[in-house]
C-alpha positions in Angstrom: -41.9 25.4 6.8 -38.2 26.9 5.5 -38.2 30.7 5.6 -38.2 31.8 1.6 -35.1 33.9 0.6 -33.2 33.6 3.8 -29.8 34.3 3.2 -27.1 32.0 3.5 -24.9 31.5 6.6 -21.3 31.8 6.5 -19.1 33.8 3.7 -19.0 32.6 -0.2 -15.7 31.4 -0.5 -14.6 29.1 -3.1 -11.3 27.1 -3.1 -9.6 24.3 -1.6 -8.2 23.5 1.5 -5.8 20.6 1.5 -5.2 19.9 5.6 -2.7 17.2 6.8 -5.3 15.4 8.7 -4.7 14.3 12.5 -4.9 10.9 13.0 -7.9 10.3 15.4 -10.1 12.9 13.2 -13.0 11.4 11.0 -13.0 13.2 7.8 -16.5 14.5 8.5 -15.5 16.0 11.3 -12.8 17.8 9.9 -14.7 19.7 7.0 -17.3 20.7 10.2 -14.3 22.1 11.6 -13.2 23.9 8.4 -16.1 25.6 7.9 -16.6 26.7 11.3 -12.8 28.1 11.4 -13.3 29.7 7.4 -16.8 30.7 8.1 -17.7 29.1 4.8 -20.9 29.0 3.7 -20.1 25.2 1.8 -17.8 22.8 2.3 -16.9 19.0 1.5 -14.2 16.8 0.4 -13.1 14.6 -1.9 -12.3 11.1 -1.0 -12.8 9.9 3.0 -9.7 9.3 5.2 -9.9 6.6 8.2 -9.2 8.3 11.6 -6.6 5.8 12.1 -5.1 7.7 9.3 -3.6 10.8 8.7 -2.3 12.7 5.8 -3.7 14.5 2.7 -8.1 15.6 3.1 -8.9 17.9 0.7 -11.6 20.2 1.5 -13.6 21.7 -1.0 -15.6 25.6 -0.5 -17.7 27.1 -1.8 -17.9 26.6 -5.7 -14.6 24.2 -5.7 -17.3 21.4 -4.5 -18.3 21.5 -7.9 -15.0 19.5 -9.0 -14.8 17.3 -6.4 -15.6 14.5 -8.1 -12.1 14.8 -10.8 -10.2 15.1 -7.6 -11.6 12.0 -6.2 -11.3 10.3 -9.9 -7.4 11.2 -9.6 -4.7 9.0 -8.2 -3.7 8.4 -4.6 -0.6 8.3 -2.8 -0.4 6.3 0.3 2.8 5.2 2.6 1.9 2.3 5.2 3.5 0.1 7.7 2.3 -3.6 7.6 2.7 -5.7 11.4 3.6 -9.5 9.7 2.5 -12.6 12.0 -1.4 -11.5 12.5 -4.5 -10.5 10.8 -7.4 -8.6 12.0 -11.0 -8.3 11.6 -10.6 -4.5 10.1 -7.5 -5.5 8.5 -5.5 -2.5 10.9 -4.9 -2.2 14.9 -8.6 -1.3 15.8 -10.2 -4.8 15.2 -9.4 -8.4 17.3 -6.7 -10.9 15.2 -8.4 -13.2 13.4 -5.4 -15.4 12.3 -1.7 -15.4 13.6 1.6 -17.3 12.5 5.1 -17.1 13.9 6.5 -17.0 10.0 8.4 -14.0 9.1 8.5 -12.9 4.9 12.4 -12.1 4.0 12.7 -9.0 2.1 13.4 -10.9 -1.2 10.0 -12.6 -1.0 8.1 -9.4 -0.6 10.0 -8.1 -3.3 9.2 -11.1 -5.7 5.5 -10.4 -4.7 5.3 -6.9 -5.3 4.3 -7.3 -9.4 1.6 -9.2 -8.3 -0.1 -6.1 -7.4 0.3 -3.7 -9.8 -1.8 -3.1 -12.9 -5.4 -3.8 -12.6 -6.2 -6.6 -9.6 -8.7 -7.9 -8.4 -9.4 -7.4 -4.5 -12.0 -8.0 -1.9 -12.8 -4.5 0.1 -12.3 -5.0 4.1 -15.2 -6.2 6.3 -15.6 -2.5 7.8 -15.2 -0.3 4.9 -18.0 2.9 3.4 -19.3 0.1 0.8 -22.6 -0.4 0.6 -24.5 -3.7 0.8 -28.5 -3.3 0.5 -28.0 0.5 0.9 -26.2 -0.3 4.2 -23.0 0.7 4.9 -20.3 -2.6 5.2 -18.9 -1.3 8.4 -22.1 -0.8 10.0 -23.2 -4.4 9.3 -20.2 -5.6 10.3 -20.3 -3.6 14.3 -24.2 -5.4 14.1 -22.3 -8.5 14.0 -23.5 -9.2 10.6 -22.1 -11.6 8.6 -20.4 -9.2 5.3 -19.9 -10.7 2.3 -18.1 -8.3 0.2 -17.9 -8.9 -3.8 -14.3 -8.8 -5.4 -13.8 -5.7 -8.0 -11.3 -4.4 -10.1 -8.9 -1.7 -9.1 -5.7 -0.2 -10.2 -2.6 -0.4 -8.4 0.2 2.0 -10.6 3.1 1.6 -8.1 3.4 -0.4 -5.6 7.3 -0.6 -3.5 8.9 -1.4 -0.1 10.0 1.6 1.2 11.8 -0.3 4.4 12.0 -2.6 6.8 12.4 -2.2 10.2 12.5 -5.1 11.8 11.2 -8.6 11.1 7.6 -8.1 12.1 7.2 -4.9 9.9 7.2 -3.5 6.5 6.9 -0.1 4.4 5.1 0.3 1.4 4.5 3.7 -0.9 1.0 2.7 -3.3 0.0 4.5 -6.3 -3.7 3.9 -6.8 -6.7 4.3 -8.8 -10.0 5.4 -7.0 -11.8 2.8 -4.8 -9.0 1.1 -3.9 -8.2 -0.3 -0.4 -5.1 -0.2 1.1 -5.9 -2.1 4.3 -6.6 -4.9 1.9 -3.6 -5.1 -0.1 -1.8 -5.3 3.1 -4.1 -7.9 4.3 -3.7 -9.7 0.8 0.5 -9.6 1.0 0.1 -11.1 4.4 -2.2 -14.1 3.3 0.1 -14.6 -0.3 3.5 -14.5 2.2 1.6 -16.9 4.6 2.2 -14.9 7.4 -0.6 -12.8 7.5 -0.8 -8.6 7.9 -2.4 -5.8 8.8 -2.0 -1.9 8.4 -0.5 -0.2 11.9 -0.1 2.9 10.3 -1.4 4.5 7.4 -0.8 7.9 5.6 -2.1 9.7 2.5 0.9 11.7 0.1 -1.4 12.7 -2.8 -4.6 13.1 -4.0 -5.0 13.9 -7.7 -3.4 17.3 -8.7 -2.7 18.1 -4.5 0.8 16.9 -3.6 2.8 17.3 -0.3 3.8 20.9 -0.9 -0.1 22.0 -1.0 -0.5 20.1 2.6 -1.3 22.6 5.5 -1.9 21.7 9.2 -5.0 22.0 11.6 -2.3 24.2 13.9 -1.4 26.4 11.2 -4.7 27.2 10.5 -5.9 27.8 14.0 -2.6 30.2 14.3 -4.0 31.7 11.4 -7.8 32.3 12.8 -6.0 33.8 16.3 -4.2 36.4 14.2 -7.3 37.7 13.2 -9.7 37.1 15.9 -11.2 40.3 18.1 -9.8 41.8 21.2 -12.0 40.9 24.3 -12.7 43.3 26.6 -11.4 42.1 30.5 -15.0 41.2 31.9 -15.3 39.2 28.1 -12.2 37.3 29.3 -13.4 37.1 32.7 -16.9 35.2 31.3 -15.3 32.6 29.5 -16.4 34.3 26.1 -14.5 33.0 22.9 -13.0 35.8 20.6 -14.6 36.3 16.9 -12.7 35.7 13.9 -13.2 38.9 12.2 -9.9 39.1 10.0 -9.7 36.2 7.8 -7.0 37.8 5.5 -4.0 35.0 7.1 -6.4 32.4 7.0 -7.6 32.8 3.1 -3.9 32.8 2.1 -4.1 29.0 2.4 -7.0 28.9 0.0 -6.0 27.2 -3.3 -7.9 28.2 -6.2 -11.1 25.6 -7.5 -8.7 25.1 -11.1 -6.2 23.7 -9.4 -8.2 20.6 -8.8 -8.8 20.4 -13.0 -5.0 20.0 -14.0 -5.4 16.9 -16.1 -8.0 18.2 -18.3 -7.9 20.9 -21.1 -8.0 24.8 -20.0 -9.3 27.2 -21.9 -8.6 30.5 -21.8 -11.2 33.2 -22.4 -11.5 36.9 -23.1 -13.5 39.1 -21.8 -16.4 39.4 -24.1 -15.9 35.7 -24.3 -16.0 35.5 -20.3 -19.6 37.4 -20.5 -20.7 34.5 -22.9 -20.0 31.5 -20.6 -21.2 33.2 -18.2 -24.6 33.4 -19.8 -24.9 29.7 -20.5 -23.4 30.0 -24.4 -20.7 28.7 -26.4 -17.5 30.0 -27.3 -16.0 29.2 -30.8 -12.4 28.3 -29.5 -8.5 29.8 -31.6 -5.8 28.6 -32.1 -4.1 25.7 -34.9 -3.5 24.1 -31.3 -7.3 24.0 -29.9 -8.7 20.4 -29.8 -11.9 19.9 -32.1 -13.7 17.7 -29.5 -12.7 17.2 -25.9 -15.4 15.0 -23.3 -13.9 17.4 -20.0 -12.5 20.8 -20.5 -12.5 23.9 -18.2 -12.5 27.7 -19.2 -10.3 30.7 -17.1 -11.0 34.2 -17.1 -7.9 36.3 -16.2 -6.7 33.1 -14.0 -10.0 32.6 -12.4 -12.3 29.4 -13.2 -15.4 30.2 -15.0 -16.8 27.0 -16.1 -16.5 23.2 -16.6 -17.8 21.5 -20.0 -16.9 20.3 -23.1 -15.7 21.0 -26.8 -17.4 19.9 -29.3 -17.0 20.8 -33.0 -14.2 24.0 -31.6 -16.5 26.0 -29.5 -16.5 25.3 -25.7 -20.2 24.6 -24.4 -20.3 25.2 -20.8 -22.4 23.2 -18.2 -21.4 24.3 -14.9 -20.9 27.7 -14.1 -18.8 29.1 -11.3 -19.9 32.3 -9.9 -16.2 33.8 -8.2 -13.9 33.7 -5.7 -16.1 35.6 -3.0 
């Protein structure tokens, strides 16, 4: 039986995180990581990256979990290399090739393909993918040796160009993408509609949402960070093998972006203080202003700069429904 009122582990800090993923890191592990190097009470992220890839994972503490989801509604930014002449089981380098050709695509074919794929498409999601299938997991069905049949959907493709070209047996493409799409299998699909046949060799994410290259930061920054601040050990500490504390995390929480960064695309707004106190308690605000929408679905409030709540407006007055409790 869980022990009643036990406090939580870890410190309540709320923000984001947006790390440059390693390739060879699952995204899982990498949020165990983050919170074990912040000391963070909560942590997740918003939107999985392959460990064959690396680039942009954010990482949500703390109360910035709480807008996960209109990060991982936003648009994605991916640059990848596709390998012509083969295609693969997992649609990238880890699976066996499934079909090969010698045929090579010139660059003026690829380029007379590329408006194929933008707008909304229609594509299959690869064999070893997160969908689920009978609340099974595609890419676990698919290591069973399952036979995975995988229904087409609909998915939005904003931008889709060659970046370069190499050599003969490889091409680079920059997507713009809606949520849930695939980028293993436009690469896959391009090889098929060239008749050549592709599949992703390398794979990295630019953007997710309102996050953009500048907010990127790396694993080794961060560690650098957690050794400025970590305790002095003692010689016979050092002799034992004994790992030093972080006990200083002022270098590390300069990398911590604040939750309303994630909630760019919607409507802020601003509250005073008496206002602030009102949210806070679960009630509306009647909003001013010639400028302030009437009725808005998604909307956010700030208190001197700070998040406060997510909800809606409806009639002028902002109705909160989730309310954020601070920094920490």
């Amino acid at each position: 039986m869980a022990r009643q009122g036990r406090k939580p582990k870890g410190r309540p800090i709320s923000g984001w995180i947006v790390l440059d993923k390693p390739k060879g890191m699952g995204s899982t592990d990498a949020v165990a990581k983050l919170k074990w190097l912040f000391f963070a009470q909560k942590a997740g992220h918003a939107g999985t990256l392959d460990p064959l890839a690396s680039g942009m994972l954010p990482i949500a503490f703390g109360d910035a979990t709480k807008t996960v989801p209109f990060v991982m509604d936003g648009r994605k930014i991916y640059r990848f290399t596709v390998r012509w002449g083969a295609e693969t089981t997992t649609d990238d380098t880890e699976g066996p090739v499934t079909e090969s050709s010698p045929e090579r695509p010139s660059e003026a074919e690829i380029r007379a393909l590329l408006p194929d794929y933008h707008g909304e498409i229609t594509q299959v999601p690869p064999r070893f993918s997160a969908i689920k299938i009978d609340g099974a997991r595609a890419y676990d069905l698919a290591r069973e040796g399952e036979v995975v049949e995988i229904a087409a959907r609909g998915v939005t493709v904003h931008r889709l160009d060659l970046v370069d070209i190499p050599d003969a047996d490889t091409a680079v493409f920059e997507a713009e993408c809606g949520k849930g799409t695939y980028v293993r299998a436009i690469a896959r699909d391009l090889g098929r509609d060239l008749g050549c046949f592709g599949h992703v060799v390398d794979l990295r994410r630019l953007a997710v949402g309102a996050f953009d290259e500048d907010d990127l930061v790396s694993l080794e920054d961060l560690e650098s960070a957690a050794d400025e601040g970590r305790e002095e050990l003692d010689a016979e500490a050092v002799e034992s093998g004994a790992r030093a504390r972080v006990v200083d995390f002022g270098a590390l929480d300069e990398y911590i972006l604040d939750p309303a960064l994630a909630l760019s695309d919607l409507y802020e707004v601003p509250l005073s203080d008496e206002q602030e106190r009102r949210v806070l308690s679960g009630n509306p605000v009647l909003l001013r202003g010639r400028d302030a929408p009437a009725f808005c679905d998604e909307a956010y409030a700030t208190g001197k700069g700070r998040l406060v709540a997510l909800g809606s407006i409806d009639q002028g007055s902002f109705h909160p429904k989730r309310v954020f409790g601070g920094r920490g």
